[in-house]
N, C-alpha and C positions, 0 to 999 in steps of 0.2 A: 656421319663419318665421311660421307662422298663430299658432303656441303664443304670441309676445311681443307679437302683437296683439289676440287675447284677453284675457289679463290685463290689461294697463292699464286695457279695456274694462269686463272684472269689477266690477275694482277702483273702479272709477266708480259703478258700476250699484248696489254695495253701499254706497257712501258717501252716496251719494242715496238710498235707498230706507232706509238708518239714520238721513238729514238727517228725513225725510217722516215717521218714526215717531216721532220725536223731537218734530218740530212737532205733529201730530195729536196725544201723548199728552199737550204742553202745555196745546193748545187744550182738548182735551175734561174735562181735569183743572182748568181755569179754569169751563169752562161746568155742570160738573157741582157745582161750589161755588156756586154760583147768583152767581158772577158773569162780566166780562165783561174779554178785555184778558188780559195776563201773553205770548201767545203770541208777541210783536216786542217788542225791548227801543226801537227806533225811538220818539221820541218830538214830535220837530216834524215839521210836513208835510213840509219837505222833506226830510227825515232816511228818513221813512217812504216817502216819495216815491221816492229815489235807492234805497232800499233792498230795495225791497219791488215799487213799481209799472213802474218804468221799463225790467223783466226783460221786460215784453209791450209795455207802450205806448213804451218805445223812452225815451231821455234829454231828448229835445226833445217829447215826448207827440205826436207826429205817427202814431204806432198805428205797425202792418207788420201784413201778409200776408202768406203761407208756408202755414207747417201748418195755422195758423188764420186768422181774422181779426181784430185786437185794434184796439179803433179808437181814432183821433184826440181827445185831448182837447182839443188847442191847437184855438181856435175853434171848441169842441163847442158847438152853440146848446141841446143838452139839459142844461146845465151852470147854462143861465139858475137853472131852479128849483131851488133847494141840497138840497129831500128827492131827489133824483133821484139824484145819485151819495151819498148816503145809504144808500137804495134799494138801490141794487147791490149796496156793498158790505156789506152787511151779510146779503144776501139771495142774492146772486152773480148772474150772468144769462148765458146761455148756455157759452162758453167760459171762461168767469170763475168764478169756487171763491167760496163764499161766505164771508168774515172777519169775520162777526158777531162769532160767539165765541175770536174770535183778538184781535180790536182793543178798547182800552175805548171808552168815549163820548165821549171827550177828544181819543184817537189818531186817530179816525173824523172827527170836528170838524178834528181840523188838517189832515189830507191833504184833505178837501174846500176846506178853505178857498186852502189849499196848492194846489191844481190850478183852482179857480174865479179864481184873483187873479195867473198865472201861463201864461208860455207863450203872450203873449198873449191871453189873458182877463183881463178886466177887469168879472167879474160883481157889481153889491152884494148886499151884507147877510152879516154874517161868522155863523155857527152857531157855535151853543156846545154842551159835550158836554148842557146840557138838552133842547136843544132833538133831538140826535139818539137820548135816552133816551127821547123823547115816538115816533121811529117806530119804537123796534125791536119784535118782536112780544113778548108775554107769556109768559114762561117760564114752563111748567106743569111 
């Protein structure tokens, strides 16, 4: 009895842990060509949005707590200023993984804009990938 609930279990734990090496050898094989992006084939905010962020912030961006805390975008008043979730994502910030080197400056640009104009937000002034090549840090 334990024996066919184990396996399944394995079997997960290896698929996921194969998905995570897979993505990591993306990312770091984009980052290490000195550029940025390749790691999500996601390309408009909401594409990247449903695909990528809504796993923690939930499909309505209202966040959940559980294991962690992942918070609310819908009416995030930190959201006002657009290098902010710039900022994060690219940097990551506490519970959050950083997707610098996973997202280009493009992909980064839509999902803020994506989540700033969205879910009830209603922030101006739309980014563009120059404007978020202007904060990422200097790759040495």
């Amino acid at each position: 009895m334990i024996r066919k609930k184990v396996a399944p279990m394995m079997q997960r734990a290896l698929a996921v842990s194969a998905l995570a090496l897979g993505l990591a050898a993306t990312a770091t094989g984009a980052f290490a060509q000195g550029g940025f992006g390749g790691g999500f084939p996601q390309q408009s905010g909401e594409e990247i949005y449903k695909g990528i962020c809504q796993g923690c912030h939930m499909p309505d961006a209202k966040g959940a707590v559980g294991a962690g805390m992942y918070p609310a975008l819908a009416g995030n008043k930190k959201l006002t200023a657009a290098a902010y979730p710039v900022l994060v994502i690219i940097n990551g910030q506490k519970a959050m993984p950083s997707f610098g080197s996973s997202f280009s400056d493009q992909q980064i640009a839509n999902v803020v804009n994506y989540i700033r104009t969205n879910f009830g937000n209603s922030f101006p002034g739309a980014l563009t990938a120059a404007d978020v090549k202007k904060l990422r840090p200097a790759v040495q």
